[in-house]
C-alpha positions in Angstrom: 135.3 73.4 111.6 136.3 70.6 109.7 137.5 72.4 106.2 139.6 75.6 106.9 138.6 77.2 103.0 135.5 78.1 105.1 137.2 80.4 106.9 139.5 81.5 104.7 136.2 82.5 102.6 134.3 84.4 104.3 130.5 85.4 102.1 127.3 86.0 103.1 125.3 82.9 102.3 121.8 83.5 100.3 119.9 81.3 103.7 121.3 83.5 106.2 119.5 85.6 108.2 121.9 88.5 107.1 121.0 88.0 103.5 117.3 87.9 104.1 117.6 91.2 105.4 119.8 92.8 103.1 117.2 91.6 100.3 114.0 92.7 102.0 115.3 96.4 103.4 118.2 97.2 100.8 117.0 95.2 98.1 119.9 93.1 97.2 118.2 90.3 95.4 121.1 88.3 94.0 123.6 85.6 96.2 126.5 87.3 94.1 126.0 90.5 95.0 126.1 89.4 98.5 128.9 87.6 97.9 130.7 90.9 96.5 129.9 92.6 100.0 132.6 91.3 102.2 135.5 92.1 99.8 134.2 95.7 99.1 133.8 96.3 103.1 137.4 94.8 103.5 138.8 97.2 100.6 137.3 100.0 102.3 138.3 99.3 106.4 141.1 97.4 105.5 139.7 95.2 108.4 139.4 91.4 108.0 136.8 89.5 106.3 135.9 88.1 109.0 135.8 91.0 111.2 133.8 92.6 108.4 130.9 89.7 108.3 130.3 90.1 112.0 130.4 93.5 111.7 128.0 93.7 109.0 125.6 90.7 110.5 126.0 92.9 113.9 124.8 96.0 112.5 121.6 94.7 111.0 120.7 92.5 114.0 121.1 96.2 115.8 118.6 97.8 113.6 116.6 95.4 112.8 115.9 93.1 116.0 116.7 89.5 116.3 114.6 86.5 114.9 115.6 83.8 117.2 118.3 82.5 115.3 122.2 81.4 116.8 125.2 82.7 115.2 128.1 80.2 114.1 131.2 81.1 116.0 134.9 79.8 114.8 
């Protein structure tokens, strides 16, 4: 990954896969309320934010099913 504030940013983008199902099955409609989902899960574990993300990305691929598409990996 050629710029590092990437990772030192972790969000959930508004194309992802994640986002798309956040918005259709617990109706968060807006990219900075998605945005505000990382820090609140990091506040609360007191994991990582990345650690968080793939947790959260995990979780709904569980209950949801997969749609074909390939996960980035740093």
């Amino acid at each position: 990954m050629g710029n590092l504030k990437h990772v030192e940013h972790v969000a959930i983008a508004p194309k992802t896969t994640t986002f798309k199902r956040l918005k259709k099955y617990y109706g968060v409609r807006l990219a900075q309320h998605a945005a505000e989902m990382i820090p609140c899960l990091v506040n609360k574990t007191g994991h990582t934010d990345t650690y968080c993300d793939n947790k959260l990305c995990e979780a709904l691929r569980r209950r949801f099913g997969t749609d074909g598409t390939k996960d980035v990996f740093v």
